[in-house]
VEXDRENSE-468130 format. One record per atom (N, C-alpha, C): atom name; residue number from 1; x, y, z. Coordinates in pm, 1 decimal. Example, Ala and Ser with C-alpha at 12.3 -4.5 7.8 and 13.67 -1.06 7.14 Angstrom:
BEGIN
R  site  pos         u         v         w
R     N    1    1319.0    -569.0     780.0
R    CA    1    1230.0    -450.0     780.0
R     C    1    1320.0    -330.0     780.0
R     N    2    1285.0    -225.0     708.0
R    CA    2    1367.0    -106.0     714.0
R     C    2    1290.0       3.0     787.0
END
This chain:
BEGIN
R  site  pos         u         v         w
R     N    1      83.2    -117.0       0.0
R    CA    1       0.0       0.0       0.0
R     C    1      88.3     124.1       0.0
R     N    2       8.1     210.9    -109.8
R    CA    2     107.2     325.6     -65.6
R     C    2      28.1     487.3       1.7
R     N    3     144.4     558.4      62.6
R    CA    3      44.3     643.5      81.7
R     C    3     145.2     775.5      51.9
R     N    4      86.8     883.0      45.6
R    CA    4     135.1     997.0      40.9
R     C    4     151.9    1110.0     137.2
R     N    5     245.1    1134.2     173.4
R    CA    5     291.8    1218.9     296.1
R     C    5     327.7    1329.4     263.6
R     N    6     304.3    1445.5     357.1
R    CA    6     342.9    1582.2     353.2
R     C    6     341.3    1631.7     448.6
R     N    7     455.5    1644.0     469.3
R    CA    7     568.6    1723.6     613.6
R     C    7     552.5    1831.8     649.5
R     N    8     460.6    1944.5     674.6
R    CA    8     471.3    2067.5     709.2
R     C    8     501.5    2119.0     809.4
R     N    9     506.7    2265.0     801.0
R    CA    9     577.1    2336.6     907.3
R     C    9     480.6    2362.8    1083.8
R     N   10     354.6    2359.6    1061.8
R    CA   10     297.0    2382.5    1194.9
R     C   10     182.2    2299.9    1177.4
R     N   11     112.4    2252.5    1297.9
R    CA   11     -14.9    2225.0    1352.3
R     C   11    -158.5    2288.9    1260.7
R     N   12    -124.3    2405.0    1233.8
R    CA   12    -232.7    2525.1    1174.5
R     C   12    -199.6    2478.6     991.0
R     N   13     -52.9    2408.2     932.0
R    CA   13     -72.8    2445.5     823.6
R     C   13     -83.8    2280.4     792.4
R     N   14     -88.8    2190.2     834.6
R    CA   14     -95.2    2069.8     851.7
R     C   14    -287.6    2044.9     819.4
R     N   15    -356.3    2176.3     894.5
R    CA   15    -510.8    2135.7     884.3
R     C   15    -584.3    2210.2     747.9
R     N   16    -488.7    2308.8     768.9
R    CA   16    -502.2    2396.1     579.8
R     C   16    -486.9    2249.9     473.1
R     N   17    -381.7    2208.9     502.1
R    CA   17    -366.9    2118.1     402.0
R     C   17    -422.2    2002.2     395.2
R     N   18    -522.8    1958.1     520.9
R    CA   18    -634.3    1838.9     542.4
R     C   18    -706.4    1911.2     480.0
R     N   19    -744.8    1996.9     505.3
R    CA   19    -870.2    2093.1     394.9
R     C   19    -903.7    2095.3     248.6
R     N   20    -778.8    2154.3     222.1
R    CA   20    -767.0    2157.8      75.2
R     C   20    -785.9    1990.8       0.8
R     N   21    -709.0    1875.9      64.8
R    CA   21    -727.9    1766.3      13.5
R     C   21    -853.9    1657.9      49.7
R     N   22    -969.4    1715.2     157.2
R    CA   22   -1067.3    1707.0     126.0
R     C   22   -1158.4    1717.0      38.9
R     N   23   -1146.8    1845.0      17.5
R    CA   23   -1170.1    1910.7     -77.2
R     C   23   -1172.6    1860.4    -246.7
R     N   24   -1069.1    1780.5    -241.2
R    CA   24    -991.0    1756.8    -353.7
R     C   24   -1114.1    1589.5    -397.4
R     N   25   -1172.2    1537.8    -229.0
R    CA   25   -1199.8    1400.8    -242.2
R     C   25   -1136.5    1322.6    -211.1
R     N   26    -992.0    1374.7    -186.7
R    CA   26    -898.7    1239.6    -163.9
R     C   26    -885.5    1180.6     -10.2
R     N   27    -904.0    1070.1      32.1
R    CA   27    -913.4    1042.6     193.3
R     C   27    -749.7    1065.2     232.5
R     N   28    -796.6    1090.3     352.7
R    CA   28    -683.0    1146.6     425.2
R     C   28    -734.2    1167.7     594.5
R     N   29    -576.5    1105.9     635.6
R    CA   29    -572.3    1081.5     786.3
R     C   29    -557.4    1191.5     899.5
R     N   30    -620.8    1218.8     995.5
R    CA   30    -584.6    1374.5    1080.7
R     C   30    -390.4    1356.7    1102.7
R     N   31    -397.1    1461.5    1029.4
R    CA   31    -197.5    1520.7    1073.2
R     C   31    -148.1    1452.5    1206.4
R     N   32     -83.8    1389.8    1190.5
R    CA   32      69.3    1384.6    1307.1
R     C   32     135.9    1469.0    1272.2
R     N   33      93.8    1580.3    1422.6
R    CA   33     209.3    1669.3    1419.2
R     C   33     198.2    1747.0    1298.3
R     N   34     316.4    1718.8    1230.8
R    CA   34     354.0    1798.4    1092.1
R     C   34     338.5    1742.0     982.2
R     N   35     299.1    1610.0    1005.6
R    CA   35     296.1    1534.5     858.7
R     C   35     115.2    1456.3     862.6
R     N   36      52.2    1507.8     691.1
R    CA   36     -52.3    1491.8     628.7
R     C   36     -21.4    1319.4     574.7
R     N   37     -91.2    1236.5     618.0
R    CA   37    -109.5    1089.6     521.0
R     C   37    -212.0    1112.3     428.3
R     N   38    -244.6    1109.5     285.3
R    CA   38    -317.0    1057.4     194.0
R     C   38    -294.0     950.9     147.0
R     N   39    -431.8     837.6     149.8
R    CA   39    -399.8     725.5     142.9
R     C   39    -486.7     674.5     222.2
R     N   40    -460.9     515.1     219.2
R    CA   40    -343.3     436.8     122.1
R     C   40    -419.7     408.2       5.8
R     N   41    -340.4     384.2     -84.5
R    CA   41    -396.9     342.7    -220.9
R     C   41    -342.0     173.4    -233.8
R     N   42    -387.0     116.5    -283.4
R    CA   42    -340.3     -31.8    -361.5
R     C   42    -211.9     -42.3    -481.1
R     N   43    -246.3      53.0    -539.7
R    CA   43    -157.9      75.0    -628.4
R     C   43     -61.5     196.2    -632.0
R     N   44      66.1     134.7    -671.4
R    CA   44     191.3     244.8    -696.1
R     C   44     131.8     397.0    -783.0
R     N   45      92.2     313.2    -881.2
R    CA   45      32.3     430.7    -967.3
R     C   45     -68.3     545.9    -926.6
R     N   46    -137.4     506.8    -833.2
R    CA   46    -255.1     596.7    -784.2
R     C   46    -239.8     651.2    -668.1
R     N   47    -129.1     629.6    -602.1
R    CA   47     -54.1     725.3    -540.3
R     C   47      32.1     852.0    -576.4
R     N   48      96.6     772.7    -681.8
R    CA   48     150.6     866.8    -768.4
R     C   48      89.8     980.5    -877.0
R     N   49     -31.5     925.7    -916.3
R    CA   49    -128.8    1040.9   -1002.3
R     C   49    -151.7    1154.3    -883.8
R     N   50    -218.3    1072.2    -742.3
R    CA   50    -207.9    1224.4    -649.2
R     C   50    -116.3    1308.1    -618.6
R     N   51       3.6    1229.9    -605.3
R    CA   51     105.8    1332.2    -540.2
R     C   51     139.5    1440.2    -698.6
R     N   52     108.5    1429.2    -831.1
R    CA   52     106.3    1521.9    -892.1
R     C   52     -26.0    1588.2    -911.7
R     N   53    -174.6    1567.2    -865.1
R    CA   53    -219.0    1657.1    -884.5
R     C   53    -253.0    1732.6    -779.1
R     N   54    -157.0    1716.1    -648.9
R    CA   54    -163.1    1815.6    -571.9
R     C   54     -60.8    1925.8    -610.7
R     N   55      40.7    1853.1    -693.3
R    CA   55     112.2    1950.6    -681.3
R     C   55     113.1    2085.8    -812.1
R     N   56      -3.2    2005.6    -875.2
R    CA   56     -37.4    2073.9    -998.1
R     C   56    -129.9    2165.3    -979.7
R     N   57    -233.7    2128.0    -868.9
R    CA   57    -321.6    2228.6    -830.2
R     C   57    -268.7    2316.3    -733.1
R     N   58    -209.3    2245.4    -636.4
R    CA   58    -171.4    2388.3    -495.8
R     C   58     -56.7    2368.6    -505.7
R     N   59      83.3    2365.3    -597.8
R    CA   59     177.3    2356.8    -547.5
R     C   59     199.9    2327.9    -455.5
R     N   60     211.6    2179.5    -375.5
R    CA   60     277.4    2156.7    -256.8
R     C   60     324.3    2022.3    -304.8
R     N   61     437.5    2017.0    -246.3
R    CA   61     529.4    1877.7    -264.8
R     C   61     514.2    1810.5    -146.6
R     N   62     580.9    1678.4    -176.5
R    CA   62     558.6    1593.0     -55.9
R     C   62     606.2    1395.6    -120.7
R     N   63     586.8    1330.7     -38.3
R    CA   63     673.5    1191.0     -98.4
R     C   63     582.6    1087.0     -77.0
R     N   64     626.6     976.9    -132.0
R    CA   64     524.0     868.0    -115.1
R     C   64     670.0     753.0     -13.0
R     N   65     535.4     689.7      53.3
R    CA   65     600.8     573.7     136.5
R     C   65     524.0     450.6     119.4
R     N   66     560.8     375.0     148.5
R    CA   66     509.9     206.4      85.0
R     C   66     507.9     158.6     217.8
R     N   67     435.1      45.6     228.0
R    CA   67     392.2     -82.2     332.9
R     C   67     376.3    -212.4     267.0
R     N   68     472.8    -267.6     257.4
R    CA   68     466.7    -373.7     171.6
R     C   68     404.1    -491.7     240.8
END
């Protein structure tokens, strides 16, 4: 399974960014801390289509991690 992570800088911008990817439809886990999980997906690929169309829509980067 993979999921998509994004590391931010505070508590406050961690829930901006649960927002926006609500928003988006995509499920997603309440922030630890500083880091956003979207996810998990089944497939490599459909992890990977999100992590570019977040970054296509809001510019924000971020990485994918696996659970094999």
């Amino acid at each position: 399974m993979q999921n998509y992570q994004q590391p931010l800088l505070d508590k406050h911008g961690a829930l901006r960014f649960k927002e926006i990817v609500s928003e988006e439809g995509l499920p997603c886990a309440d922030p630890d801390g500083a880091v956003v999980v979207i996810g998990p997906y089944e497939e490599k690929a459909e992890a990977v289509e999100v992590l570019k169309q977040i970054r296509v829509n809001h510019s924000i980067f971020g990485e994918l991690s696996y659970k094999d």
